[in-house]
C-alpha positions as CSV (number, residue, x, y, z in Angstrom):
1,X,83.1,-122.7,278.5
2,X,79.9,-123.2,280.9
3,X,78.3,-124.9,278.3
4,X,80.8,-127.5,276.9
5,X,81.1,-128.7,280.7
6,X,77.7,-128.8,280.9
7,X,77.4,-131.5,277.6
8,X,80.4,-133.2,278.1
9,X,79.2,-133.9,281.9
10,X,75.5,-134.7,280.6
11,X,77.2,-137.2,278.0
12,X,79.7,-139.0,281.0
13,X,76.5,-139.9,282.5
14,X,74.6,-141.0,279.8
15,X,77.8,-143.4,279.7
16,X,77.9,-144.5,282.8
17,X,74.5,-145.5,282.6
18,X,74.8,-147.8,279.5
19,X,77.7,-149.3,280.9
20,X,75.7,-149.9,284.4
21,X,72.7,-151.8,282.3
22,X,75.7,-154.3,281.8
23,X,78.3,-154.9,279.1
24,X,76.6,-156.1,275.8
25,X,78.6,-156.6,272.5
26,X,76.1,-154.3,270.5
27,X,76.1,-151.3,272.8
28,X,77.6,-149.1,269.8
29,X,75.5,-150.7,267.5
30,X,73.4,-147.8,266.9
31,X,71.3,-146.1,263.9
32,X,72.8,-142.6,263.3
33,X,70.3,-140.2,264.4
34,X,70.7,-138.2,260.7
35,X,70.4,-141.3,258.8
36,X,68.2,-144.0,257.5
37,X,68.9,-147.6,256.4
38,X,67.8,-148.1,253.0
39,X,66.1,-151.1,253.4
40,X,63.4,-149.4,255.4
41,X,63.1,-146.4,252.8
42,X,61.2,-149.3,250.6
43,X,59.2,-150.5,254.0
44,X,57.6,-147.2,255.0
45,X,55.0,-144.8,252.7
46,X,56.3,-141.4,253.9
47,X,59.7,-142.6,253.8
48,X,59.3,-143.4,250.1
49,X,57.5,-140.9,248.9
50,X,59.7,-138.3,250.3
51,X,62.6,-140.7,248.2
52,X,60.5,-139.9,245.1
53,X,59.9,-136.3,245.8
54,X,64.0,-135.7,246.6
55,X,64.0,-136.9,243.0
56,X,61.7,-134.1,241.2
57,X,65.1,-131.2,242.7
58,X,66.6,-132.9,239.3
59,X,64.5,-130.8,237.3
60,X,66.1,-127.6,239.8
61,X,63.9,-124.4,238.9
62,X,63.1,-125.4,235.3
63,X,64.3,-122.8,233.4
64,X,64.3,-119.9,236.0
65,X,68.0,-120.1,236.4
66,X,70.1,-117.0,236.0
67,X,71.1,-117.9,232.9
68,X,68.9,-118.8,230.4
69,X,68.6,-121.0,227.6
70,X,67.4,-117.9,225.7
71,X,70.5,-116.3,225.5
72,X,72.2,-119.2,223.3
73,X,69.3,-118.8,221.0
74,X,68.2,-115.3,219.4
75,X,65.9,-114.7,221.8
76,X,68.1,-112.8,224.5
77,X,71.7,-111.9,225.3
78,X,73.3,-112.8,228.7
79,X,74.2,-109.4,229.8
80,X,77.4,-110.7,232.3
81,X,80.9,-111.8,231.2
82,X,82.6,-115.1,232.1
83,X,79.9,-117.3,232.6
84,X,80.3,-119.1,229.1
85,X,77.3,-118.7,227.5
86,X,79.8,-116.4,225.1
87,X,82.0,-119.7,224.7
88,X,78.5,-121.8,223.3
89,X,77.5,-118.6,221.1
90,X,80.9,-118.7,219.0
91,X,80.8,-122.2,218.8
92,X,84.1,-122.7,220.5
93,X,83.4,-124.9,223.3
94,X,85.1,-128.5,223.1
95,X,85.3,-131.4,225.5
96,X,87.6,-129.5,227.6
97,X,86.0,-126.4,227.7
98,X,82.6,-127.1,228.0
99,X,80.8,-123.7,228.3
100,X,77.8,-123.2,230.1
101,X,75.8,-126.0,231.1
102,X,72.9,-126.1,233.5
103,X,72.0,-128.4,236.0
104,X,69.1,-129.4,234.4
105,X,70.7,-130.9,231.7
106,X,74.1,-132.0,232.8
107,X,75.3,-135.1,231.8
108,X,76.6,-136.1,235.4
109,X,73.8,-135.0,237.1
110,X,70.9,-136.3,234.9
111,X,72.6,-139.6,235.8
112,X,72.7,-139.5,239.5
113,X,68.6,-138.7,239.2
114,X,68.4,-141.5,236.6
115,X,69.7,-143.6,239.1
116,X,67.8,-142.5,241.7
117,X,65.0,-143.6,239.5
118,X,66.5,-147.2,238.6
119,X,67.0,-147.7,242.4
120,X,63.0,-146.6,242.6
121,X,62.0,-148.9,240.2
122,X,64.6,-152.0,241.2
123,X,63.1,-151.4,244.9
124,X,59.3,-151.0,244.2
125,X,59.3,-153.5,240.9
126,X,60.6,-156.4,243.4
127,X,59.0,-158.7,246.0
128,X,61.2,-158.2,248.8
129,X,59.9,-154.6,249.7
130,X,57.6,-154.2,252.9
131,X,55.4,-151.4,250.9
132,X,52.0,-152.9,251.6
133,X,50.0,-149.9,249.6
134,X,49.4,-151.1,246.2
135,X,47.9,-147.8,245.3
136,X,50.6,-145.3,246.7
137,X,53.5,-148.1,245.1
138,X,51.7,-147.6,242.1
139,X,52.0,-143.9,242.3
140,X,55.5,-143.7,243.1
141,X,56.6,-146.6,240.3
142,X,54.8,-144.2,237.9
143,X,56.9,-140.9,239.1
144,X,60.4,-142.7,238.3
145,X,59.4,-143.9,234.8
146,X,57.6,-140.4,234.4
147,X,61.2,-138.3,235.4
148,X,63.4,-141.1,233.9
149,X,61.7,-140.4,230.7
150,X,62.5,-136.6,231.6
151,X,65.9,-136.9,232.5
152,X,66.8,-138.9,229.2
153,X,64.9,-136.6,227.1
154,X,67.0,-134.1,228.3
155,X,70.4,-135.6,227.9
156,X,68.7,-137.2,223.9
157,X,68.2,-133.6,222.7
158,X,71.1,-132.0,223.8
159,X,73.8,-134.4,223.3
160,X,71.7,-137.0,221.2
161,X,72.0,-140.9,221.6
162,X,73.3,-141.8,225.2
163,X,74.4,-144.9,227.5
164,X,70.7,-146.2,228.7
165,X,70.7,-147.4,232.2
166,X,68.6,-149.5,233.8
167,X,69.9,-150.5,236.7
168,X,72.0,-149.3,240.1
169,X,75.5,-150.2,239.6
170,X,77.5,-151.7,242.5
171,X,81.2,-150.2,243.1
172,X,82.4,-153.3,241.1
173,X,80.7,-153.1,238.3
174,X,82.5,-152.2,234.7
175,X,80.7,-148.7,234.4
176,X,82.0,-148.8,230.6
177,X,78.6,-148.3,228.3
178,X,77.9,-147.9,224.7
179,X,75.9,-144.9,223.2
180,X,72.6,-145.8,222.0
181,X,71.1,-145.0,219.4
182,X,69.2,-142.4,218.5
183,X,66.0,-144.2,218.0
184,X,66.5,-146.8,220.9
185,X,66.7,-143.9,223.1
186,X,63.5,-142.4,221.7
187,X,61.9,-145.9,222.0
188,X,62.9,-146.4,225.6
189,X,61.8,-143.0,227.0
190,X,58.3,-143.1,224.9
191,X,57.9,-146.6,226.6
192,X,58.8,-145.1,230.3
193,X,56.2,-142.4,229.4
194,X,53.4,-145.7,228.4
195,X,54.4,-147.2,231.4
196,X,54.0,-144.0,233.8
197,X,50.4,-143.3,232.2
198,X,49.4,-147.0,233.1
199,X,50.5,-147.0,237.1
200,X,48.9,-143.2,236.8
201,X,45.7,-144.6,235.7
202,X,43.0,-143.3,239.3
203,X,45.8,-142.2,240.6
204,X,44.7,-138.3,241.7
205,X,48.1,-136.2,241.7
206,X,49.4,-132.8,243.3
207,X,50.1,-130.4,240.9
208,X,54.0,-129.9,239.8
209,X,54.2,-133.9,240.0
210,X,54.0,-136.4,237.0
211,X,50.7,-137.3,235.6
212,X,49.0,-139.3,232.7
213,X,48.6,-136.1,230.8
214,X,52.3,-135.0,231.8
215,X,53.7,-138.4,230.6
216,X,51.6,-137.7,227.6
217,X,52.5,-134.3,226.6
218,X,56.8,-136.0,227.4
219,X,55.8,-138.3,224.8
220,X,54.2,-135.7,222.5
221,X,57.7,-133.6,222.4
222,X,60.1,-136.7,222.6
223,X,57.8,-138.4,218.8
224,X,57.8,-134.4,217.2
225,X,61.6,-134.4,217.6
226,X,62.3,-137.9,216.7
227,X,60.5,-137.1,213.6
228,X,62.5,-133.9,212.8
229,X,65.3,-133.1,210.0
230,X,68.4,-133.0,212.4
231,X,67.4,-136.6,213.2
232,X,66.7,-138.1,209.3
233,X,69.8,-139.3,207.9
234,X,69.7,-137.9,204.5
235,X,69.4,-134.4,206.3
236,X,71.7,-134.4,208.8
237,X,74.4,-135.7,206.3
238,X,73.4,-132.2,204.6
239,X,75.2,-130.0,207.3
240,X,78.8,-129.7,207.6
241,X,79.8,-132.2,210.3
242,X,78.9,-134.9,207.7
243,X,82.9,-134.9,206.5
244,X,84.2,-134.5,210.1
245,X,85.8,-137.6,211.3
246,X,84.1,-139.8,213.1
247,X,80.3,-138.5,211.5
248,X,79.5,-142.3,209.9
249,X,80.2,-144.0,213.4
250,X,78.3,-141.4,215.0
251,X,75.3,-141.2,212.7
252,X,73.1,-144.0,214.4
253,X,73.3,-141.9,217.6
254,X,71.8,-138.8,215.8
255,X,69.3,-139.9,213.2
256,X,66.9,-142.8,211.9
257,X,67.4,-144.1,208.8
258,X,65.5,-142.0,205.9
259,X,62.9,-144.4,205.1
260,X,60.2,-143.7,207.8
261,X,60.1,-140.1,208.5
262,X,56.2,-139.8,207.3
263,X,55.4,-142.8,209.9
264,X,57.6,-140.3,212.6
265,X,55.5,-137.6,212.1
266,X,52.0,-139.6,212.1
267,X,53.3,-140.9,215.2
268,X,54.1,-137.4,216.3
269,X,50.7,-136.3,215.5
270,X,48.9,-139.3,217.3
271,X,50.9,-138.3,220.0
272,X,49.9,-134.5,220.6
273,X,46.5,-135.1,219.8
274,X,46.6,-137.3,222.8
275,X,47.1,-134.3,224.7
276,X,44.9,-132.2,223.3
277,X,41.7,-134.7,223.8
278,X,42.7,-135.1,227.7
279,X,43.3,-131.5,228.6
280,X,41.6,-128.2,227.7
281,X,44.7,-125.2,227.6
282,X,43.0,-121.8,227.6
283,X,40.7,-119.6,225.8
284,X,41.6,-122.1,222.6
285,X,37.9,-122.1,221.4
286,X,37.5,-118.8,220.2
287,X,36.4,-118.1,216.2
288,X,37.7,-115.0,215.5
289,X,40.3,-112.5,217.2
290,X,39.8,-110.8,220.9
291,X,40.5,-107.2,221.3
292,X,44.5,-106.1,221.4
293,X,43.7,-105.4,225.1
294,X,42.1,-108.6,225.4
295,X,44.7,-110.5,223.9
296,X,47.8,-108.9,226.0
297,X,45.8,-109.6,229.4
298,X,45.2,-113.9,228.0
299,X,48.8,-114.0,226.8
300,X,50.2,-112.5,230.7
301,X,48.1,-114.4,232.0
302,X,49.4,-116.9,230.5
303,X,52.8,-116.9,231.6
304,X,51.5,-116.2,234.9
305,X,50.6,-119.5,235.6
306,X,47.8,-118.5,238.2
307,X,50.7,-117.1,240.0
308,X,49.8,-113.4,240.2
309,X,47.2,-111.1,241.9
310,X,47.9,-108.1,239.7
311,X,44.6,-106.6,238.5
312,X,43.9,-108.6,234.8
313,X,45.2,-111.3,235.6
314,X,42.8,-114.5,235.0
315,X,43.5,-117.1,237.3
316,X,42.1,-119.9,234.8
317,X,45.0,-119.7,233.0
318,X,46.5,-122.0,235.2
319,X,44.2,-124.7,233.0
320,X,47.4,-123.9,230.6
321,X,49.9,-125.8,232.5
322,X,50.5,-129.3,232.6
323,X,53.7,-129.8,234.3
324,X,54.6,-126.2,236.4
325,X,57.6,-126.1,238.7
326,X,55.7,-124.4,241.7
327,X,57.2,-121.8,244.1
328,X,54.9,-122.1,247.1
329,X,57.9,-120.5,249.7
330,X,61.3,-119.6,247.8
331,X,62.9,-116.6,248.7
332,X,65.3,-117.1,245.4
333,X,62.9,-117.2,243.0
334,X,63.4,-114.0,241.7
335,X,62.7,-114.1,238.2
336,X,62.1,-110.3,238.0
337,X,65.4,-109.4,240.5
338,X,68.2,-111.4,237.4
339,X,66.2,-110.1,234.2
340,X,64.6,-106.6,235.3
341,X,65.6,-103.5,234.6
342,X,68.7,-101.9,236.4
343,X,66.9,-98.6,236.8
344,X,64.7,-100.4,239.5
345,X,68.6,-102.0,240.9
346,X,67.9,-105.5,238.9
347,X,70.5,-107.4,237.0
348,X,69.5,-107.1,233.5
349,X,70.5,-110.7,233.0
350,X,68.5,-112.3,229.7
351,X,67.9,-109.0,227.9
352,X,65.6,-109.7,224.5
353,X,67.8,-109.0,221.1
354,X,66.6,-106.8,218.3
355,X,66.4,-109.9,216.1
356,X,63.2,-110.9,218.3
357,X,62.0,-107.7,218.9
358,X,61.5,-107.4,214.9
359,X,59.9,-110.7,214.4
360,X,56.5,-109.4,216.1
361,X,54.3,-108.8,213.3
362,X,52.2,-105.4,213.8
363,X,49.1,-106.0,215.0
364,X,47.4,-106.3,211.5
365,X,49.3,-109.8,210.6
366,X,51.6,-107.7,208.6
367,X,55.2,-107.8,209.0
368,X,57.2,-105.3,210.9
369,X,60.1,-103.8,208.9
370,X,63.0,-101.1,209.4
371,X,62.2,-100.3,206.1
372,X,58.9,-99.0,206.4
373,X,59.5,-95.2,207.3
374,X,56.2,-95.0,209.5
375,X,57.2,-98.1,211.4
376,X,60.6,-97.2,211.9
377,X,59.6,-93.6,213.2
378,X,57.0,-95.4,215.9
379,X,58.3,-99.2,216.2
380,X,56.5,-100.4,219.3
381,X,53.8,-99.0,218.2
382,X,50.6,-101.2,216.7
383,X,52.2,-104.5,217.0
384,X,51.5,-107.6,218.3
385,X,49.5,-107.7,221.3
386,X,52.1,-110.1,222.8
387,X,54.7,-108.0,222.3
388,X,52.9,-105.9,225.3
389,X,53.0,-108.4,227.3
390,X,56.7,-109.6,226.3
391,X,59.0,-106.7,225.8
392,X,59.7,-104.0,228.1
393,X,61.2,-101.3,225.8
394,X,61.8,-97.5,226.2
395,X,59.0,-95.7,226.8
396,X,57.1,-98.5,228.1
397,X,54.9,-97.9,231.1
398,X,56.2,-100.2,233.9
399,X,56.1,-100.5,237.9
400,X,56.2,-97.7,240.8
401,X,59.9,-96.6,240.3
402,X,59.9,-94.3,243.6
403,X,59.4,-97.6,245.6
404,X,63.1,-98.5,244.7
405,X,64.6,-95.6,243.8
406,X,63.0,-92.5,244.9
407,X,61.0,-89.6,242.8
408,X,63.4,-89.6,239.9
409,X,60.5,-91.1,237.5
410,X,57.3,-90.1,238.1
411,X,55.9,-91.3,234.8
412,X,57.2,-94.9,235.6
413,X,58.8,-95.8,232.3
414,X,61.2,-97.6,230.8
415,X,64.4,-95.1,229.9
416,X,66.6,-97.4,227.5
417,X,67.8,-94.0,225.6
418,X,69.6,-90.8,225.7
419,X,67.6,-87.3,225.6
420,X,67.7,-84.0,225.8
421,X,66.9,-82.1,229.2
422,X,67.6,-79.3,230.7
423,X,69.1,-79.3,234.1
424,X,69.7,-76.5,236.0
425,X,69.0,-74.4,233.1
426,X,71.3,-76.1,230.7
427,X,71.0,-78.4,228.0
428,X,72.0,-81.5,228.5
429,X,72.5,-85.2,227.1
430,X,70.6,-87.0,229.9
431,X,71.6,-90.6,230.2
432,X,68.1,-93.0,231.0
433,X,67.8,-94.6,233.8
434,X,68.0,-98.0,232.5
435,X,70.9,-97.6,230.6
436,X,74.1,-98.8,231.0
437,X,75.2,-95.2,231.5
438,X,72.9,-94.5,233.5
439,X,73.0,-93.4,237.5
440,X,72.0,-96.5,238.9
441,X,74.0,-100.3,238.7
442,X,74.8,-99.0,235.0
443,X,76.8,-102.2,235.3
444,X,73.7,-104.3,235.0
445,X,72.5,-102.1,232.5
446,X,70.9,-104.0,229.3
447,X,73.0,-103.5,226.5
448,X,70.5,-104.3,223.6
449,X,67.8,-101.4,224.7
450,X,65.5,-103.9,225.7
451,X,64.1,-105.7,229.1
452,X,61.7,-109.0,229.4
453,X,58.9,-108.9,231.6
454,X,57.6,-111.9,230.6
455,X,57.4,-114.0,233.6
456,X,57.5,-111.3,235.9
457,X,54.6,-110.7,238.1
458,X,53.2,-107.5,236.9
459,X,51.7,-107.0,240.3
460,X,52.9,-102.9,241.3
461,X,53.2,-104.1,244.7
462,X,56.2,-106.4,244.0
463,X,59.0,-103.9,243.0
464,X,62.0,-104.3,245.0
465,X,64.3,-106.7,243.9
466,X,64.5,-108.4,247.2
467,X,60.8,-109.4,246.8
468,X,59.6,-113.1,245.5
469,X,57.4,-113.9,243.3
470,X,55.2,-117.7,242.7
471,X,55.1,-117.6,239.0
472,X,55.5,-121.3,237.9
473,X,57.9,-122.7,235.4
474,X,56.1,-124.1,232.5
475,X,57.7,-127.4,231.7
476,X,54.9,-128.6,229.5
477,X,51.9,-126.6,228.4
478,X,48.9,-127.1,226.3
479,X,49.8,-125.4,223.6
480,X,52.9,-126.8,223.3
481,X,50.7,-130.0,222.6
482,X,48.9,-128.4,219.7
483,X,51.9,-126.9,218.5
484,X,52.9,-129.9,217.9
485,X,49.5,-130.9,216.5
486,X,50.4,-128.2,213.6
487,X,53.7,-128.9,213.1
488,X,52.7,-132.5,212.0
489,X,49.8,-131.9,210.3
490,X,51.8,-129.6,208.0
491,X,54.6,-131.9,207.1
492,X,51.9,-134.6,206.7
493,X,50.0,-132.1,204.3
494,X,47.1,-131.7,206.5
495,X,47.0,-127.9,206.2
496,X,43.3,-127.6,206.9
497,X,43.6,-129.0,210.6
498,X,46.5,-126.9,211.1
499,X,45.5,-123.8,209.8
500,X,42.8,-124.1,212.3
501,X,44.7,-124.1,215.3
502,X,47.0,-121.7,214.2
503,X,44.1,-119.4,213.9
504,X,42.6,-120.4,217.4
505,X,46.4,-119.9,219.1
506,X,46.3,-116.1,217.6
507,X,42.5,-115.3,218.1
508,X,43.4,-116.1,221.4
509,X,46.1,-112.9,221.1
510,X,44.4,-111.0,219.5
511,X,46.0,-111.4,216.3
512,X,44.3,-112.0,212.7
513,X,43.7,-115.5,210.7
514,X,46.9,-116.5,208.6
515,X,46.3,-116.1,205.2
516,X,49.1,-118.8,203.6
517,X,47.6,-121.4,202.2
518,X,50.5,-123.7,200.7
519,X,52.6,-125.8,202.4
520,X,55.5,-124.0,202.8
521,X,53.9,-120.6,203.9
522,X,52.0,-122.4,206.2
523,X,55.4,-123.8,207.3
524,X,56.7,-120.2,207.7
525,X,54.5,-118.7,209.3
526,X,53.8,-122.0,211.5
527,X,57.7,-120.8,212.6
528,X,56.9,-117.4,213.5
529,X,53.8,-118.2,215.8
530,X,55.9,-120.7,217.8
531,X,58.9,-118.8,218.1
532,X,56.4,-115.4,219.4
533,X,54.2,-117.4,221.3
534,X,56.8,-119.6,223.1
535,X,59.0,-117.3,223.7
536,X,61.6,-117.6,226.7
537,X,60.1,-121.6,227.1
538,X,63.6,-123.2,226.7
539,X,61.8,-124.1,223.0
540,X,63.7,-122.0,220.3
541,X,67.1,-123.1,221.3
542,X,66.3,-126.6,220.6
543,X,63.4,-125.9,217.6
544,X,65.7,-124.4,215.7
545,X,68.5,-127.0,215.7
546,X,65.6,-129.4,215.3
547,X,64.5,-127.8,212.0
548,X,68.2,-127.1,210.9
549,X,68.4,-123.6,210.8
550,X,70.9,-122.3,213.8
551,X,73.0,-120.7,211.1
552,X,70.8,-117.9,209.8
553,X,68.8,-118.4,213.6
554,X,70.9,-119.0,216.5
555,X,74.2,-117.6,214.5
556,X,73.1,-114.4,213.3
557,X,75.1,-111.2,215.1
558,X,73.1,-109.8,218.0
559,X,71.7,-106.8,217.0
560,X,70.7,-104.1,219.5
561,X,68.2,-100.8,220.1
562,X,70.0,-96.7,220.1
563,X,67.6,-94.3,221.1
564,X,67.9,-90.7,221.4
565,X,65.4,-87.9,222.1
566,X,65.7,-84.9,220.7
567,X,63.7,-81.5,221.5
568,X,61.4,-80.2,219.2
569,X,61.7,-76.8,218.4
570,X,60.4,-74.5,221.1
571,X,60.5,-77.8,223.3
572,X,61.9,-78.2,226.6
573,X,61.9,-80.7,229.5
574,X,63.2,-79.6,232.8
575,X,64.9,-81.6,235.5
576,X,63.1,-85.0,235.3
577,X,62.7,-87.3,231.8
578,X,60.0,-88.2,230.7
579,X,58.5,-90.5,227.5
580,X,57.1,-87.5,225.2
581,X,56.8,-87.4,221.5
582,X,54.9,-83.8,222.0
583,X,58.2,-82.6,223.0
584,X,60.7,-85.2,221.6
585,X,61.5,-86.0,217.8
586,X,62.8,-89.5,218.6
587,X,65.2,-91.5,216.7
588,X,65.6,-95.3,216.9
589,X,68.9,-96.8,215.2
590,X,69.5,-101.0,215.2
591,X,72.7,-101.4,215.6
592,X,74.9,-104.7,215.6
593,X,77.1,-105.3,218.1
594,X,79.7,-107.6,218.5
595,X,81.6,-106.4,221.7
596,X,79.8,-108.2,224.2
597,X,79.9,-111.3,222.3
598,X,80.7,-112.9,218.4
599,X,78.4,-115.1,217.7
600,X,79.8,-117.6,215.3
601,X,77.9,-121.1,214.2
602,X,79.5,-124.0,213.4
603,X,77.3,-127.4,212.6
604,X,79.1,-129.3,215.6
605,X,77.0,-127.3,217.9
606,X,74.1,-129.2,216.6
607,X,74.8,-131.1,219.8
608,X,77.2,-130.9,222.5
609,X,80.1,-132.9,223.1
610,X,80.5,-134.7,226.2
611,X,83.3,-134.4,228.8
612,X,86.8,-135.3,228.2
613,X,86.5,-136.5,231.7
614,X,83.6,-138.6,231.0
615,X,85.4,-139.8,227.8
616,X,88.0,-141.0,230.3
617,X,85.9,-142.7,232.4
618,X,84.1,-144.3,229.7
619,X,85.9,-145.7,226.9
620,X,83.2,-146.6,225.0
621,X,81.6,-143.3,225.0
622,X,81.6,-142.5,221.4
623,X,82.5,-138.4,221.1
624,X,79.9,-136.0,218.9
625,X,81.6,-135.2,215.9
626,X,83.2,-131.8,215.0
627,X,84.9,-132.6,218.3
C-alpha cells in the first residue's frame, strides 16, 4: 500500500507542476514513452536498421523448430501425437484442416514480413525520407529485397504461384489479389535477389544477414526449381491431380509451359556456378577419398557450423555456410534437448526412419542391403562415414550418461534394444535405456530404434538437456550451390563436370568415386548423394516433390529398427548392459509400422492448399487442386 501512495503522490505533483507552467492546449500531446512515430523510423540510422533487423525473426530458428520438416519426408518420424504432422503424412489435410505448418512458411505470416519489407522499400526507395547515409540506405534497401525474395520463395515452393505484393496496403484498400503465376513469381523473386546483389555491392555485412553471395545462392535454388518436373506442364499433367477439378485453371500457377525447360536448367546452372566462383565451401578440392575417420570429423564439422569446441571439430568449416541463423545467447535453442535420446531425459522428437538408415551405402560405394547375410548380422557396421556422424543407433558410443542420469551406463551407449541380463542372479529381458520401455521418460522414447545427432554439439561437456548449444542453422550452404551445379549439368548432359563434383563432395567423406557413367545412373546416384549429404536441411521434403517422386519417397510406410541381445552360450552379463558381441548373438529385425502414423500419398500434396479462411478473405484466391 506504501508504495501506490507513494506513486500516486509523486504523479499529483508532477500534475500540479504542468498545470502551474500555465494552461496550453497541447499539454497531453505527448509521444508514448514505448512507442515511436514512424515517420522518424525512416529519419534515424539505428532506428532503421533495427526496423530491418526486427524483419530477419521471419525466418524464426530456420529449421531448428520442434518439429521438423524431416518428419513429412522419409527422413525422420515425429515421435509425439497431435501436432499434425500425422494429418500431412496421410495426405488428409484440407483447407480446413490444415495440419502442421511452421512459422517459417505460413501463408499469413510470410505476408506480414513481406510487408514489412514493401514498407522498407516504399520508405527508403522515396525522397521524402531524412536517411542522409547513402551507404547504410543502400544496405538496408538490399536486406528487404534479399528477405522479400526469401519470404516468397517460401510461400512459391510450398503452395506454388501466389498474390505478389508490392506495396503496403491502407485499411481501405480492396485486399482482393489474383495468384500469380508460377513463372512471374519465379521472375520477381530472381529480380529481388539481382537487385539485393547490386545495393550489396562494398557493402561489408555481419554474418547471419543477407549478402551478394546469399542473394546469389536464393537465386541459385529459386532457377534449379523453376526448372524442375513438378513445374513443366507436360509433367505435372502426368500425376493424378491432372483430372481434379479445377487442375487447367490452376496449371499457370504450378508450371511453365513445356517448351523451355533446357533454357531453365542452363539458367539454373549459370546460376549455381555463380556461387561456386564467389565462395569456397570446404575441403571441396581434394582428388581422391580421406580416411573414414577423416571423412566423419569434415562431415560434423560440417553441420557444426564453427559452433562447437568438441575435440575434432574444425572451425573452418564455418567457410561452408552462406546464410546461418546464429545462436550467439538463446537458452531455447536446444536442438539436442527435442531430438536426443530419452535415456539422457530428451524428447526423442525427429527420430531418423529405417528407410534412411538403409540408403547409406557401406563404406566401399556399395549398396547396403537386408539381403546380404553379413550385412544384416553387423548393419552399422562399415558404412558410410556419414552415417557416423548422422545416426545415433544402438550400440553407438555417445556422451557421459552418469552426468544426467547416474552410473547406470558406464559404457556410454546407445541402448535402442532388448537383452539379456542377469539381475540379482536371474535372467532377465532387460529393457534399454533408450527405449520406449525403458526406465527413463520411456514416453519420449524413439519408436523407430534410431536417434539423430546431427546438429547436436558433440561436445561431452554439454549433456544435460537443460544446456544450449550455438550450432547455426544452415539456410544456404556451398554445397548446396554445387549440388545444384550437378543437378543441371546432368539434365543438360554434361556428365563430365558433374561427375567431378560428385566425386569431390564424397572424397570429401571419405567415400569412393562413382562409377555410373550414363545419364541416368549418374541421375541415381546424383539422388542418393544429396539426399545423404543433406540430410535434416529442410531439402528432401521439397526435392522429392520437385523431382516427382513422393509416392515411392515421401509415401512409403515408416519402417523401424527391433533389436535383441541374446547370450552366447556360457555368456553372462550381470547387473548393468552393455554393447558386446563377445557375449551377445544380436539380432536386428526392420519392421514396418503403421501405429504411430499411416502414411498415405496423394498427388494433391504436391502443394498445400491455402486456408479456407484466406479463401474467404480473398475471393480471387484460386484453391490448389485435389482441394
Amino acid at each position: 500500500m506504501k508504495s501506490i501512495i507513494r506513486n500516486t503522490y509523486i504523479l499529483t505533483i508532477a500534475l500540479m507542476a504542468v498545470l502551474a507552467s500555465g494552461c496550453k492546449k497541447d499539454m497531453l500531446t505527448v509521444e508514448p514513452p514505448d512507442k515511436i512515430r514512424a515517420d522518424l523510423v525512416w529519419q534515424d540510422g539505428a532506428l532503421a536498421q533495427a526496423f530491418v533487423t526486427d524483419i530477419y525473426n521471419g525466418l524464426s530458428v530456420g529449421g531448428f523448430s520442434e518439429q521438423m520438416l524431416s518428419s513429412v519426408s522419409d527422413e525422420s518420424l515425429f515421435t509425439h501425437p497431435n501436432r499434425g504432422i500425422d494429418l500431412v503424412n496421410a495426405s488428409t489435410i484440407n483447407p480446413s484442416t490444415l495440419g502442421w505448418v511452421d512459422d517459417t512458411w505460413a501463408y499469413a505470416k510470410m505476408y506480414n514480413r513481406i510487408r514489412a519489407c514493401n514498407m522498407t522499400i516504399e520508405r527508403l526507395s522515396g525522397s521524402d525520407n531524412g536517411l542522409t547515409d547513402q551507404n547504410l540506405k543502400d544496405q538496408l534497401l538490399g536486406e528487404a529485397h534479399f528477405l522479400r525474395a526469401y519470404f516468397y520463395h517460401q510461400l512459391l515452393r510450398y503452395y506454388g504461384g501466389v498474390p505478389l505484393i508490392t506495396k503496403v496496403y491502407g485499411l481501405n484498400d480492396d485486399f482482393r489479389i489474383k495468384r500469380s503465376t508460377y513463372k512471374e513469381c519465379t521472375d520477381f523473386i530472381v529480380k529481388d535477389c539481382e537487385d539485393a546483389q547490386r545495393l550489396f555491392v562494398g557493402k561489408t555485412m555481419d554474418k547471419g544477414r543477407g549478402s551478394i553471395i546469399a542473394a546469389l545462392a536464393l537465386k541459385s535454388r529459386v532457377l534449379l526449381y523453376a526448372a524442375s518436373d513438378l513445374h513443366t506442364k507436360s509433367k505435372i499433367s502426368t500425376l493424378e491431380i491432372a483430372s481434379a477439378q479445377g487442375f487447367a485453371e490452376a496449371l499457370p500457377l504450378l508450371a511453365y509451359d513445356d517448351n523451355n525447360q533446357t533454357q531453365r536448367w542452363q539458367a539454373a546452372k549459370d546460376a549455381a556456378k555463380a556461387v561456386m566462383d564467389l565462395g569456397t565451401g570446404y575441403k571441396l578440392d581434394l582428388s581422391a577419398p580421406v580416411s573414414a575417420a577423416a571423412g566423419r570429423l569434415n562431415y560434423k564439422s560440417l553441420a557444426m557450423g564453427g559452433g562447437s569446441k568438441a575435440p575434432g571439430m574444425d572451425a573452418a568449416a564455418a567457410s561452408e555456410l552462406i546464410l546461418g541463423r546464429y545462436f550467439i545467447d538463446r537458452s531455447d535453442m536446444r536442438f539436442g534437448r527435442a531430438n536426443g535420446p530419452n535415456g539422457y531425459r530428451n524428447w526423442a522428437g525427429n527420430t531418423p526412419i529405417g528407410l534412411l538408415v538403409d540408403d547409406y551405402e557401406m563404406n566401399d560405394g556399395t549398396k547396403f542391403s537386408w539381403s546380404n547375410p553379413a550385412q544384416k548380422q553387423n548393419p552399422y557396421e562399415n558404412r558410410d562415414p556419414r552415417f557416423y556422424a548422422t545416426i545415433l543407433y544402438d550400440g553407438a558410443g555417445w556422451k557421459p550418461r552418469d552426468k544426467v542420469v547416474g552410473g547406470v551406463d558406464p559404457a556410454n551407449q546407445i541402448q535402442t534394444g532388448e537383452y539379456d541380463l542377469m539381475i540379482d542372479g536371474k535372467l532377465t529381458t532387460y529393457k534399454g535405456l533408450d527405449t520406449r520401455s525403458g526406465p527413463i521418460e520411456s514416453w519420449n522414447g524413439s519408436w523407430t530404434g534410431y536417434y539423430t545427432q546431427k546438429f547436436t554439439d558433440p561436445d561431452p561437456n554439454i549433456v544435460e538437456a537443460s544446456n544450449p548449444q550455438f550450432i547455426p542453422w544452415p539456410f544456404f550452404r556451398y554445397t548446396e550451390a554445387v549440388m545444384n551445379y550437378i543437378e543441371a549439368s546432368i539434365e543438360l548432359d554434361q556428365l563430365g563436370e558433374a561427375t567431378s563434383w560428385l566425386n569431390k563432395i564424397r572424397f570429401r567423406a571419405g567415400m569412393p568415386a562413382v562409377t555410373a557413367t550414363d545419364k541416368e545412373g549418374l541421375k541415381e546416384v546424383y539422388r542418393h548423394e544429396r539426399r545423404i549429404e543433406m540430410v535434416y536441411e529442410e531439402q528432401r521434403y521439397h526435392d522429392a516433390r520437385r523431382w516427382m517422386i513422393g509416392k515411392t519417397t515421401l509415401g512409403r510406410k515408416t519402417t523401424y529398427i527391433k533389436v535383441s541381445g541374446k547370450f552366447k552360450p556360457g555368456k553372462t552379463m550381470l547387473n548393468l548392459y552393455r554393447y558386446d558381441p563377445t557375449i551377445y548373438d544380436y539380432t536386428y529385425t526392420p519392421t514396418t509400422e503403421t501405429a504411430q502414423e499411416n502414411r498415405v500419398w496423394l498427388d494433391k500434396i504436391y502443394f498445400r492448399p491455402f486456408s479456407r479462411d484466406e479463401v474467404n478473405k480473398n475471393t480471387f484466391l484460386v484453391q490448389n487442386p485435389g482441394y
